[in-house]
mmCIF file of the N, C-alpha and C atoms, coordinates in Angstrom:
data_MODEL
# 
_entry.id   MODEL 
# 
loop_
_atom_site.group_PDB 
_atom_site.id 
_atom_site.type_symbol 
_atom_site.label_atom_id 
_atom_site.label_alt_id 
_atom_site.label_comp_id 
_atom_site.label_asym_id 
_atom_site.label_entity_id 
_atom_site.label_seq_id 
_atom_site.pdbx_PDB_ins_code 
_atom_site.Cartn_x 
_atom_site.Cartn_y 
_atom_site.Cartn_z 
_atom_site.occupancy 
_atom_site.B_iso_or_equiv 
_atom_site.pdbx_formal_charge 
_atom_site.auth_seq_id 
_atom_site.auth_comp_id 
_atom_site.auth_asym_id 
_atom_site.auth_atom_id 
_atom_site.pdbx_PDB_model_num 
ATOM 1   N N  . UNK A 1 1  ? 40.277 81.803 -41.678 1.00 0.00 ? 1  UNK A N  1 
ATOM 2   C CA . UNK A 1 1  ? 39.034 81.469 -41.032 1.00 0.00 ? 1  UNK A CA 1 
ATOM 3   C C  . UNK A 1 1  ? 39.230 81.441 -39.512 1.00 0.00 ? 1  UNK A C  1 
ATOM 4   N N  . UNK A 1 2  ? 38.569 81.828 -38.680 1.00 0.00 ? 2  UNK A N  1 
ATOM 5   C CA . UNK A 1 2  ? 38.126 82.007 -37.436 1.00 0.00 ? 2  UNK A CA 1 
ATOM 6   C C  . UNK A 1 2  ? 38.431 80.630 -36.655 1.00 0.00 ? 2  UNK A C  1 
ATOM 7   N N  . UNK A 1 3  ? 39.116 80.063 -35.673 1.00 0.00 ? 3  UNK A N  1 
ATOM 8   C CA . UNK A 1 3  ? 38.876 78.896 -35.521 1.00 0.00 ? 3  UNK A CA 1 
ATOM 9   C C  . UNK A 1 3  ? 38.173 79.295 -33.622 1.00 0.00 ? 3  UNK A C  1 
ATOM 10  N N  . UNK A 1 4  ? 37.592 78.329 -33.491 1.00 0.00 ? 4  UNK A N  1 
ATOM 11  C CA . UNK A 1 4  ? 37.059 78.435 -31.913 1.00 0.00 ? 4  UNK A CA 1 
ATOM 12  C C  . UNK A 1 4  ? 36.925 77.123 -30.782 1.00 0.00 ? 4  UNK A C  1 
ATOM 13  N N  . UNK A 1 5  ? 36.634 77.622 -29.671 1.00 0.00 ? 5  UNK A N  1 
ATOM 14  C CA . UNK A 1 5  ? 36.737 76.079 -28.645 1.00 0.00 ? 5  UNK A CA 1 
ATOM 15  C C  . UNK A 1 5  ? 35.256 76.315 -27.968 1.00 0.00 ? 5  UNK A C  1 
ATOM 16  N N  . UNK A 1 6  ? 34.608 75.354 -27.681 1.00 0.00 ? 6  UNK A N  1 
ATOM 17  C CA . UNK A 1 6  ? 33.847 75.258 -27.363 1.00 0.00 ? 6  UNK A CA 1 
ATOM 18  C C  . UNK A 1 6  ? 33.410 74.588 -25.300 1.00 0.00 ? 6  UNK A C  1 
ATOM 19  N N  . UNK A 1 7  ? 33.177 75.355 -24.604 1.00 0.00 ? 7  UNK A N  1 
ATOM 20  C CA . UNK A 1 7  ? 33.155 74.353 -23.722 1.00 0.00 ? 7  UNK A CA 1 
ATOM 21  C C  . UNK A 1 7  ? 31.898 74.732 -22.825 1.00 0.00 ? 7  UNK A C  1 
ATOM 22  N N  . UNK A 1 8  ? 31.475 73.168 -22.350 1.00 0.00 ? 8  UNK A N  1 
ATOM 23  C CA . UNK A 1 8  ? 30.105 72.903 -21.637 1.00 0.00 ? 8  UNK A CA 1 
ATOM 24  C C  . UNK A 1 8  ? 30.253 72.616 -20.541 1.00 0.00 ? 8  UNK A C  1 
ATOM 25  N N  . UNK A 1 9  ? 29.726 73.224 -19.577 1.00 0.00 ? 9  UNK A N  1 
ATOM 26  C CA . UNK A 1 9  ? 29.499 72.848 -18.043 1.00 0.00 ? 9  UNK A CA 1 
ATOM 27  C C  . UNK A 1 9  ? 28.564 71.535 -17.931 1.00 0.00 ? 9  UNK A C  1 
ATOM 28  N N  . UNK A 1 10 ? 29.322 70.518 -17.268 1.00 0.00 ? 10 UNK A N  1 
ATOM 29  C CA . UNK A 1 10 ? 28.734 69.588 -17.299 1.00 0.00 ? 10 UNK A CA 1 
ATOM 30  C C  . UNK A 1 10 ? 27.051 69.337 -16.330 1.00 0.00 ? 10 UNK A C  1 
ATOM 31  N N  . UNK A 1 11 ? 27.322 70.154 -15.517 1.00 0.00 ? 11 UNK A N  1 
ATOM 32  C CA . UNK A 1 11 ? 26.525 70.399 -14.329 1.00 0.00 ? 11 UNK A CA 1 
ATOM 33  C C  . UNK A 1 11 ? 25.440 71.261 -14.571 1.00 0.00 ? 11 UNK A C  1 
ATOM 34  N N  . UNK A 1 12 ? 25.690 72.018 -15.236 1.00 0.00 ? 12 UNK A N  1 
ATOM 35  C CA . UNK A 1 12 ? 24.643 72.855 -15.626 1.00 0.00 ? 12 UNK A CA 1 
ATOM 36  C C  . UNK A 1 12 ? 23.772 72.370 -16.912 1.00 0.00 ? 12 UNK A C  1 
ATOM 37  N N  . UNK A 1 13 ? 24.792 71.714 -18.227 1.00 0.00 ? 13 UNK A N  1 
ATOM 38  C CA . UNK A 1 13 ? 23.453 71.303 -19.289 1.00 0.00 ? 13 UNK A CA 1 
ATOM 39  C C  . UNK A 1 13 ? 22.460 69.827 -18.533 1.00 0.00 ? 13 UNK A C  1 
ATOM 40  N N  . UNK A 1 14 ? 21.532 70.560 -19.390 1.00 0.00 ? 14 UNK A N  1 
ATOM 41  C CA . UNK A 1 14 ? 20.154 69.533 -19.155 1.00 0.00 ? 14 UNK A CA 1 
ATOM 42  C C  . UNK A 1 14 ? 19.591 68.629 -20.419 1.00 0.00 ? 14 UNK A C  1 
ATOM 43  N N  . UNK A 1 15 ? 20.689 68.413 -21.065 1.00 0.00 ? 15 UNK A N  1 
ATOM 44  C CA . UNK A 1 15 ? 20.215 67.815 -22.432 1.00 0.00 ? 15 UNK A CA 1 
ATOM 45  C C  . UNK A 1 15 ? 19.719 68.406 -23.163 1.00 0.00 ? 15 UNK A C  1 
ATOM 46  N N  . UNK A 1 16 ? 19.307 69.556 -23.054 1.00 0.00 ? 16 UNK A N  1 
ATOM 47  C CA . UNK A 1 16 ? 18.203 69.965 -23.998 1.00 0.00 ? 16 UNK A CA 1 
ATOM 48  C C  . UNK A 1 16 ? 18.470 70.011 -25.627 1.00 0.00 ? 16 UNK A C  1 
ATOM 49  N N  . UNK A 1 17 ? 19.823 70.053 -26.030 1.00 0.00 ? 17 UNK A N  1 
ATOM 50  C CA . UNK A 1 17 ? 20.119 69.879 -27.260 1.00 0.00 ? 17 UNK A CA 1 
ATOM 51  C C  . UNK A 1 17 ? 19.483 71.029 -28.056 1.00 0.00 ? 17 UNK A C  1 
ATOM 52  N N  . UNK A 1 18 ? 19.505 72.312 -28.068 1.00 0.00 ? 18 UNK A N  1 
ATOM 53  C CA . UNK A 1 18 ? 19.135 73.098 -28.190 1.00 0.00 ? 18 UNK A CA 1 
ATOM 54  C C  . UNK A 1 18 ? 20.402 73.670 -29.094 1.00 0.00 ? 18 UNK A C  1 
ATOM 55  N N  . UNK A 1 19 ? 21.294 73.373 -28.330 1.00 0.00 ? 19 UNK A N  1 
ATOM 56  C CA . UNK A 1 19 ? 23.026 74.090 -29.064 1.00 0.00 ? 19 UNK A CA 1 
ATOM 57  C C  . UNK A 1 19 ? 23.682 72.612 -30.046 1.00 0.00 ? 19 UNK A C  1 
ATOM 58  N N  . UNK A 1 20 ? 22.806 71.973 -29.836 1.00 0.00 ? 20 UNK A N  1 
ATOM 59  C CA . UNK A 1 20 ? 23.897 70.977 -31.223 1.00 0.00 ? 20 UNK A CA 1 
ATOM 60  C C  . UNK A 1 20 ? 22.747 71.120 -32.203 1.00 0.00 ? 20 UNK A C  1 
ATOM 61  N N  . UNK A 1 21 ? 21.448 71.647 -32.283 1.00 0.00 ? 21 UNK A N  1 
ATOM 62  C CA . UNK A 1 21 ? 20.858 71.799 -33.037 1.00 0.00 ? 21 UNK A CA 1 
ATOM 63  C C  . UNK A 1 21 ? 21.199 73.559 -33.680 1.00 0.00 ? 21 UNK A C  1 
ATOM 64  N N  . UNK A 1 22 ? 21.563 74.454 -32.929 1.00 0.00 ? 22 UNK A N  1 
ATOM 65  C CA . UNK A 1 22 ? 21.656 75.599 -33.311 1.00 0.00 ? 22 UNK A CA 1 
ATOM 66  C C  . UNK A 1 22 ? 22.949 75.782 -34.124 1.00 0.00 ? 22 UNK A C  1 
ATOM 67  N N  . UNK A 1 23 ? 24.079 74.690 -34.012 1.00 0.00 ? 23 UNK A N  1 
ATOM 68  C CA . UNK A 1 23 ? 25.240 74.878 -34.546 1.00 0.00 ? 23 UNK A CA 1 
ATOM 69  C C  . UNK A 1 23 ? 25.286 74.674 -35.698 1.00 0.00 ? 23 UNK A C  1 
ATOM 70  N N  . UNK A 1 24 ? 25.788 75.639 -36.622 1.00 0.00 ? 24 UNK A N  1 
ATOM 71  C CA . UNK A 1 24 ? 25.884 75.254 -38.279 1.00 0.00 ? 24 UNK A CA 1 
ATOM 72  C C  . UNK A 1 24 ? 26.280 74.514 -39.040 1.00 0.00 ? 24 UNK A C  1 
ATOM 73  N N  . UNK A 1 25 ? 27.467 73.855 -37.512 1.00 0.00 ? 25 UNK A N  1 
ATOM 74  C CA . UNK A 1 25 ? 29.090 73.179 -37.999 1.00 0.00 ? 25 UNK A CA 1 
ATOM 75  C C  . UNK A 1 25 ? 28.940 71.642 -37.969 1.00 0.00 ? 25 UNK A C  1 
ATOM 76  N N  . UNK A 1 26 ? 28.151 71.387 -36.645 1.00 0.00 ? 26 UNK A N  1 
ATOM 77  C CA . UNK A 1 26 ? 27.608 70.097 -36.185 1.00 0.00 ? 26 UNK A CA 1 
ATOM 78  C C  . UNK A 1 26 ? 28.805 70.160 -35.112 1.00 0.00 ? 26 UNK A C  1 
ATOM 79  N N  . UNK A 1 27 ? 29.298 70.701 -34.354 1.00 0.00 ? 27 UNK A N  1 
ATOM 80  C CA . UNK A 1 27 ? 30.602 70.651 -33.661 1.00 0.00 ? 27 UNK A CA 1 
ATOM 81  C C  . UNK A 1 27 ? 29.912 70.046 -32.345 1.00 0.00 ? 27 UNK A C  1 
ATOM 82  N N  . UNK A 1 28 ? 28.626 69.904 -32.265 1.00 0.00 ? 28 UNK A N  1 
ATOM 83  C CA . UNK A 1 28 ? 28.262 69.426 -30.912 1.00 0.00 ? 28 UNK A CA 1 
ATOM 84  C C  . UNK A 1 28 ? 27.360 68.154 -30.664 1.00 0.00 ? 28 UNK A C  1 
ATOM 85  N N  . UNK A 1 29 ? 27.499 67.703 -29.768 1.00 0.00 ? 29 UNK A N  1 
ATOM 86  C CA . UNK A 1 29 ? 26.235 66.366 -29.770 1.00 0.00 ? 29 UNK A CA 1 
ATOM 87  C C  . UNK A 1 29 ? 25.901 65.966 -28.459 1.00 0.00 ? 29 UNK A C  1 
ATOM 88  N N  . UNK A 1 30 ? 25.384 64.836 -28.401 1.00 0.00 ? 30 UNK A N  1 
ATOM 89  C CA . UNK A 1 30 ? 24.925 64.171 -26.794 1.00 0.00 ? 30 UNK A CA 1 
ATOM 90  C C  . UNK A 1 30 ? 26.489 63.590 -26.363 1.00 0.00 ? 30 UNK A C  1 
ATOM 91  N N  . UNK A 1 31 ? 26.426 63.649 -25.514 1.00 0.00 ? 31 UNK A N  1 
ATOM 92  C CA . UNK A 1 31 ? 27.616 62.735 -24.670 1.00 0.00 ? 31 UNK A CA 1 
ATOM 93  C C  . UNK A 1 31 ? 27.223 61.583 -24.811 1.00 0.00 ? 31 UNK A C  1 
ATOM 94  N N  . UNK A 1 32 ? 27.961 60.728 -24.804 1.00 0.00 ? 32 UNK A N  1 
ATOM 95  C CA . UNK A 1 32 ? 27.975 59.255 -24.154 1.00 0.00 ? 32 UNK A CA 1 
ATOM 96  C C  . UNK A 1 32 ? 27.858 58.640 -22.876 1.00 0.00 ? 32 UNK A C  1 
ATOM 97  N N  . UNK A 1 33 ? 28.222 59.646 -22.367 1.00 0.00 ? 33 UNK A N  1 
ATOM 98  C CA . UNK A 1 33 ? 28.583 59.526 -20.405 1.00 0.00 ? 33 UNK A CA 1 
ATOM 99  C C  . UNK A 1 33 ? 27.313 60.525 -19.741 1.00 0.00 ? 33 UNK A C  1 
ATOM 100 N N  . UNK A 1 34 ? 26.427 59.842 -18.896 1.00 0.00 ? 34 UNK A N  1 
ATOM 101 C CA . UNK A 1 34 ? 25.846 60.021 -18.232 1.00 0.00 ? 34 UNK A CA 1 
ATOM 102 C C  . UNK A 1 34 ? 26.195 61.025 -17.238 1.00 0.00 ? 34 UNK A C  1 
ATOM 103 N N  . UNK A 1 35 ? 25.822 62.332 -16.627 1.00 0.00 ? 35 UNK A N  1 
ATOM 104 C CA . UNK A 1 35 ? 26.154 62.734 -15.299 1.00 0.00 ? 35 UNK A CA 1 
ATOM 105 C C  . UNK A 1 35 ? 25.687 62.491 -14.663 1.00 0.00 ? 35 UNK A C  1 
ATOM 106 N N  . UNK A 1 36 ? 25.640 63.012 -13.201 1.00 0.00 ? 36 UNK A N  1 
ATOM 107 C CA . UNK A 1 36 ? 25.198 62.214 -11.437 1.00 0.00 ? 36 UNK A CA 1 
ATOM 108 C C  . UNK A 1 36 ? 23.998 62.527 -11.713 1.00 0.00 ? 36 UNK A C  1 
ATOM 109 N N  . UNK A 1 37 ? 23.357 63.396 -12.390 1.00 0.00 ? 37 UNK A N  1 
ATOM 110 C CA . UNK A 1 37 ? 21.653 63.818 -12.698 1.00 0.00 ? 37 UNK A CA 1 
ATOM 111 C C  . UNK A 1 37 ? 21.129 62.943 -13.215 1.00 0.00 ? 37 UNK A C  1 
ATOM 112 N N  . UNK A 1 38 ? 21.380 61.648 -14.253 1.00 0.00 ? 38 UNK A N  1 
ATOM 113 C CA . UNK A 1 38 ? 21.326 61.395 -15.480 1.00 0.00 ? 38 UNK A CA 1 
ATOM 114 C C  . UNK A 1 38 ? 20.936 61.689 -16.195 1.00 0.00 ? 38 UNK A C  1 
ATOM 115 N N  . UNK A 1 39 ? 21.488 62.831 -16.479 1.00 0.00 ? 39 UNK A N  1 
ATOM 116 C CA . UNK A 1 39 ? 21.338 63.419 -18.440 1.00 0.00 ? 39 UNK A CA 1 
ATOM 117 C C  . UNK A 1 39 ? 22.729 63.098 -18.924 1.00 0.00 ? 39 UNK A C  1 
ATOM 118 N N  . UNK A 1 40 ? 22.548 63.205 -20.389 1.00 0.00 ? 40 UNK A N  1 
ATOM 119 C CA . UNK A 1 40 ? 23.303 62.877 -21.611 1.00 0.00 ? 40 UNK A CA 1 
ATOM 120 C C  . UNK A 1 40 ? 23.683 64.787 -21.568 1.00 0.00 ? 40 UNK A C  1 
ATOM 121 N N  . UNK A 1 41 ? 24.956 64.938 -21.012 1.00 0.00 ? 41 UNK A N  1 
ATOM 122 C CA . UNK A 1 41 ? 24.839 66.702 -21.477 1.00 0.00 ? 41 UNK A CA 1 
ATOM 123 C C  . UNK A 1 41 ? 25.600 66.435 -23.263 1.00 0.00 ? 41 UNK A C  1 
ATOM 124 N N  . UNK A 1 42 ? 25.221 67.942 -23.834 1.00 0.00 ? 42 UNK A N  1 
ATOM 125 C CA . UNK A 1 42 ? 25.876 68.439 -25.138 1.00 0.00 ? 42 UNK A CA 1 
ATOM 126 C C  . UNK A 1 42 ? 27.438 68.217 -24.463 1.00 0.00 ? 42 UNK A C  1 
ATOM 127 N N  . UNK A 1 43 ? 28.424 67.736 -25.881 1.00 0.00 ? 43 UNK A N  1 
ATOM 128 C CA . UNK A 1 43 ? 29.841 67.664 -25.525 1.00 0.00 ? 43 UNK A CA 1 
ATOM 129 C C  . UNK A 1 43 ? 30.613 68.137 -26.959 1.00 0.00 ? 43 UNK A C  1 
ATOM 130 N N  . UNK A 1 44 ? 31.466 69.511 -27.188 1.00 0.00 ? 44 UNK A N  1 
ATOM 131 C CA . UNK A 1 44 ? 32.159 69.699 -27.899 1.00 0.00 ? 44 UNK A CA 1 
ATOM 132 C C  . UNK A 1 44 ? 33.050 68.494 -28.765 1.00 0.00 ? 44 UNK A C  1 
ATOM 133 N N  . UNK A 1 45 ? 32.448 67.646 -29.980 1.00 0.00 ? 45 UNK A N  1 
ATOM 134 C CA . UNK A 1 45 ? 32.731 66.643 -29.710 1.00 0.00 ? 45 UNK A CA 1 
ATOM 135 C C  . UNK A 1 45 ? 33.863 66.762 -31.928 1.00 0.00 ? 45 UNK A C  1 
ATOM 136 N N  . UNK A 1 46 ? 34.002 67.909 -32.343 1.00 0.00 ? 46 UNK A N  1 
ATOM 137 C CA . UNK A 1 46 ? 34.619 67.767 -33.858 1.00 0.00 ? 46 UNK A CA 1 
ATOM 138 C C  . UNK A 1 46 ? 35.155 69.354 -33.257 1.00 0.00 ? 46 UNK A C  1 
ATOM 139 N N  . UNK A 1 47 ? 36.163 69.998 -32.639 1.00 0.00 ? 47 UNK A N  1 
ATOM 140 C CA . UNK A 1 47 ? 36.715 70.919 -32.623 1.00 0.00 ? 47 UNK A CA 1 
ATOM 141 C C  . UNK A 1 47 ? 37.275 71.230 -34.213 1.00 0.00 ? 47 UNK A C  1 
ATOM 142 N N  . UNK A 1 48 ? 37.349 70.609 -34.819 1.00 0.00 ? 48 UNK A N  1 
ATOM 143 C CA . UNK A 1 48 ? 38.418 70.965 -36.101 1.00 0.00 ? 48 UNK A CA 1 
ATOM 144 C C  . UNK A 1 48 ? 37.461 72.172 -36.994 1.00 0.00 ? 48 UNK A C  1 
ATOM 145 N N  . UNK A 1 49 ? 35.803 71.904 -36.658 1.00 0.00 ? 49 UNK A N  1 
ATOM 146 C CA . UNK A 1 49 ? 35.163 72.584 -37.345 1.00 0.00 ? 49 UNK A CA 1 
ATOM 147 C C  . UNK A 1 49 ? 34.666 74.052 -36.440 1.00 0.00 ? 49 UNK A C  1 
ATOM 148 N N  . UNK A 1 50 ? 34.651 74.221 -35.738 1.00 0.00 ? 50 UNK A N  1 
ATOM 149 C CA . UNK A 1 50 ? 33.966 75.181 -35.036 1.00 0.00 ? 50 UNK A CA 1 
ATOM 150 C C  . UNK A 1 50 ? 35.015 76.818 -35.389 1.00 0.00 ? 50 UNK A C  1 
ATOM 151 N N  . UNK A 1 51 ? 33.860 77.472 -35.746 1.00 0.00 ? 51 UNK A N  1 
ATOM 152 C CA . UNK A 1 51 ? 34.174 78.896 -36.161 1.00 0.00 ? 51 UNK A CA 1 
ATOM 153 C C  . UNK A 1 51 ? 33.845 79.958 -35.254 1.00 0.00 ? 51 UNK A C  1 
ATOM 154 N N  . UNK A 1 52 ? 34.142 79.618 -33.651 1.00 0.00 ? 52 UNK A N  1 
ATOM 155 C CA . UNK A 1 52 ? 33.311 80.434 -33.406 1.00 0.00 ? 52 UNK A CA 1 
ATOM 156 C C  . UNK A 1 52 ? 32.350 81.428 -32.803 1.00 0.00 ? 52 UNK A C  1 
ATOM 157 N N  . UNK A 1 53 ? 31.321 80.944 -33.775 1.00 0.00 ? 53 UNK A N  1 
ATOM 158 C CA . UNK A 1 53 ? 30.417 81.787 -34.362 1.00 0.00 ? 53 UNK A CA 1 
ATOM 159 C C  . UNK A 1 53 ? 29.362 82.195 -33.116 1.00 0.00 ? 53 UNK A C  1 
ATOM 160 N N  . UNK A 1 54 ? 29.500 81.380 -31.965 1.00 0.00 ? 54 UNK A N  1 
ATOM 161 C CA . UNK A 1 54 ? 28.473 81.412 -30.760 1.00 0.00 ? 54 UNK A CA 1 
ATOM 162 C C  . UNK A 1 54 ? 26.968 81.229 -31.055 1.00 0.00 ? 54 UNK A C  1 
ATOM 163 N N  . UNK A 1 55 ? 26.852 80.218 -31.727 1.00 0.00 ? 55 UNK A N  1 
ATOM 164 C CA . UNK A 1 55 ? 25.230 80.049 -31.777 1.00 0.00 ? 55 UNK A CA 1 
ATOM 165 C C  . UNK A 1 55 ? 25.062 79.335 -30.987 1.00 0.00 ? 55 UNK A C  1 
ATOM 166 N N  . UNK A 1 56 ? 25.744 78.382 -30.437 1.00 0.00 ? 56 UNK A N  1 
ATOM 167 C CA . UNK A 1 56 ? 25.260 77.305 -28.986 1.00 0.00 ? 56 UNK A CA 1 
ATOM 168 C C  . UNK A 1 56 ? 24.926 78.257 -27.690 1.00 0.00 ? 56 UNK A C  1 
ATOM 169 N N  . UNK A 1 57 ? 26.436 78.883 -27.937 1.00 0.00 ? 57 UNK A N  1 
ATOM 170 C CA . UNK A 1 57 ? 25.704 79.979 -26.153 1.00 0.00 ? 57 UNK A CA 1 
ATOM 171 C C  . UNK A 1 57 ? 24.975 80.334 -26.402 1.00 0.00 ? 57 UNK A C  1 
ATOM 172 N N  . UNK A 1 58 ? 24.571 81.458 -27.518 1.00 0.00 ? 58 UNK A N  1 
ATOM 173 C CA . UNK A 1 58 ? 23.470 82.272 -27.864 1.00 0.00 ? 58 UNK A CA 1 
ATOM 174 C C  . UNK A 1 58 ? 21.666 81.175 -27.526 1.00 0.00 ? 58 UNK A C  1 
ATOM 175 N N  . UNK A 1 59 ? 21.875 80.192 -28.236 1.00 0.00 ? 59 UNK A N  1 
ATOM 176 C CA . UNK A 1 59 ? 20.843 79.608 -27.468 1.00 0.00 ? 59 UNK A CA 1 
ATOM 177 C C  . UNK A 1 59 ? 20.596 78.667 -26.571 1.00 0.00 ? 59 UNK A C  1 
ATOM 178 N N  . UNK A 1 60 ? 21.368 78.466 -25.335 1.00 0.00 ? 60 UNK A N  1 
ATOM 179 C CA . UNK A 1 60 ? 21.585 77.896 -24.203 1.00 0.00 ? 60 UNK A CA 1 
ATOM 180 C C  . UNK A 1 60 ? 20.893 78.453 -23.399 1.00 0.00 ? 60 UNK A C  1 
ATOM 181 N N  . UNK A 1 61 ? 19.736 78.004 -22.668 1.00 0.00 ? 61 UNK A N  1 
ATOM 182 C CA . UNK A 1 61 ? 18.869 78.557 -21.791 1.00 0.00 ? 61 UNK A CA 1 
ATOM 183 C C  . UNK A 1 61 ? 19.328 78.405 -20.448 1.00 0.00 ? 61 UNK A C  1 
ATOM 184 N N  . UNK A 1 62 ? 20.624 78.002 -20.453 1.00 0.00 ? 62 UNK A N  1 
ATOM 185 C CA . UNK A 1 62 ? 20.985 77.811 -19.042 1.00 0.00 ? 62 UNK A CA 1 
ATOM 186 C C  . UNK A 1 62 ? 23.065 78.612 -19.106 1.00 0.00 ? 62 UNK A C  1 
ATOM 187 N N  . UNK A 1 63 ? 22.984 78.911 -19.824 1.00 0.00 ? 63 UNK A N  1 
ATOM 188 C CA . UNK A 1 63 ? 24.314 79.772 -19.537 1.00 0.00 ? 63 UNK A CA 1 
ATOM 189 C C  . UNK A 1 63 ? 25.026 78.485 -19.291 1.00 0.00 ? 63 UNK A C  1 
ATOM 190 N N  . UNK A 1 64 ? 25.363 76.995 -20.105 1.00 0.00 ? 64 UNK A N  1 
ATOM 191 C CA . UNK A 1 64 ? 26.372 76.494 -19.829 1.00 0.00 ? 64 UNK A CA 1 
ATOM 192 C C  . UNK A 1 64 ? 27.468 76.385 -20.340 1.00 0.00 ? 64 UNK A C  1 
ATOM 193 N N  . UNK A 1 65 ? 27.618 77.027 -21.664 1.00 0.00 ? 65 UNK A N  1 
ATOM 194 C CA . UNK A 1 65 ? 28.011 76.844 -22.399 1.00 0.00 ? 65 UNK A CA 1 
ATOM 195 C C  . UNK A 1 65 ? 28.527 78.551 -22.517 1.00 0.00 ? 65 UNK A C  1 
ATOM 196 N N  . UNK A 1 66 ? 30.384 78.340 -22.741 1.00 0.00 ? 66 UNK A N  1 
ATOM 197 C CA . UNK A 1 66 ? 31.566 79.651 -22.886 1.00 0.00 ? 66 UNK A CA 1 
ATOM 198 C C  . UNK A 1 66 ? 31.924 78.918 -24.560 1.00 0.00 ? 66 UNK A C  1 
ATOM 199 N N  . UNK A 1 67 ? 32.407 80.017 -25.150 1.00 0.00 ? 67 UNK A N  1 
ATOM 200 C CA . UNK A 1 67 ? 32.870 79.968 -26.349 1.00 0.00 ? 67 UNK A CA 1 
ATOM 201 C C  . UNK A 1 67 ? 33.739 81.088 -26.579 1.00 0.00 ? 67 UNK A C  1 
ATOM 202 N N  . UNK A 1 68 ? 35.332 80.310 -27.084 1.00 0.00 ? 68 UNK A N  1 
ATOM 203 C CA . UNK A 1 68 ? 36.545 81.007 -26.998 1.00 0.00 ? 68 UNK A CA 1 
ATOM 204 C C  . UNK A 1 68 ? 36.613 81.267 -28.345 1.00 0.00 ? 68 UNK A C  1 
ATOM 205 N N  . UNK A 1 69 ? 37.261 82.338 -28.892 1.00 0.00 ? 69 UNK A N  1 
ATOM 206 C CA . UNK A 1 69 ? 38.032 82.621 -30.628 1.00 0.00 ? 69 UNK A CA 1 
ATOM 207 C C  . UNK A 1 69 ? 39.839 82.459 -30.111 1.00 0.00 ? 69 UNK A C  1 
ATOM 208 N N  . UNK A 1 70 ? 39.850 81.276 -30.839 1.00 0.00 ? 70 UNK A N  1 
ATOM 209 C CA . UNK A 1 70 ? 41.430 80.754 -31.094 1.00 0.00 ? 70 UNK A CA 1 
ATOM 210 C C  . UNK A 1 70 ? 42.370 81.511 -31.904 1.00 0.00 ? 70 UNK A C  1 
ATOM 211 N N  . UNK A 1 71 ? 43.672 81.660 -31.606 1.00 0.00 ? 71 UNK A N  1 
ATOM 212 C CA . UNK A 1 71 ? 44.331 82.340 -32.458 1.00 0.00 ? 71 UNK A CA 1 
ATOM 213 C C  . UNK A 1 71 ? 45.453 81.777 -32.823 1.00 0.00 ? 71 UNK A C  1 
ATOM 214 N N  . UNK A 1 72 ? 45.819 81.698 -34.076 1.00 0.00 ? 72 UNK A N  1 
ATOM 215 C CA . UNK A 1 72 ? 47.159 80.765 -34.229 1.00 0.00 ? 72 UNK A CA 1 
ATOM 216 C C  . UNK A 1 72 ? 46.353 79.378 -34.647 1.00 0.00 ? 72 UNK A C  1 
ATOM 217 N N  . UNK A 1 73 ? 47.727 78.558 -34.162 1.00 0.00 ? 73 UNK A N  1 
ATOM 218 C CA . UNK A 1 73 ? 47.519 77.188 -34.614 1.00 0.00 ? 73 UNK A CA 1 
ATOM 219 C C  . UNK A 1 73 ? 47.133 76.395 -32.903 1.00 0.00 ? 73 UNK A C  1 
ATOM 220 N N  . UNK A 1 74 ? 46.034 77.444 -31.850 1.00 0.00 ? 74 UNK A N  1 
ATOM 221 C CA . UNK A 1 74 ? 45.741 76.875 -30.758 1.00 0.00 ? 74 UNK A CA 1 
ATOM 222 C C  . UNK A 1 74 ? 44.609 76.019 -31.232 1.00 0.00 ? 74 UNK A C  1 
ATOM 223 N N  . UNK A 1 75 ? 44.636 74.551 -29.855 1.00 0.00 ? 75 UNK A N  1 
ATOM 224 C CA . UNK A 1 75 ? 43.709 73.968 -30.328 1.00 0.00 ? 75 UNK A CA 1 
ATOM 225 C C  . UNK A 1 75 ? 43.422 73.774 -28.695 1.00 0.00 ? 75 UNK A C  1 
# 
């Protein structure tokens, strides 16, 4: 199976939660930590599950969000 990393620009998400809703895996959610904007951004938050598959970038209306395919036993 495919394993993948997920990562969010903190600066750029706007909460919109658009990519923890689009993910199949649930690999994503609100932060806990506030940024200097105050929004709650999306935070790669269960790596063990993510395949991937790029449905968060795919629907990220703001390009904050890169998604790597892991190889090996990288985590």
């Amino acid at each position: 199976m495919k394993r993948g990393k997920v990562t969010i620009d903190r600066d750029q998400c706007k909460g919109c939660y658009l990519c923890v809703r689009a993910c199949p895996f649930k690999v994503l959610e609100a932060d806990t930590k506030m940024d200097p904007s105050g929004v709650y951004p999306a935070v790669f938050s269960h790596p063990e599950k993510c395949t991937a598959c790029a449905s968060c970038y795919q629907m990220c209306p703001d390009s904050a969000i890169t998604v790597y395919e892991l190889e090996g036993d990288e985590k």
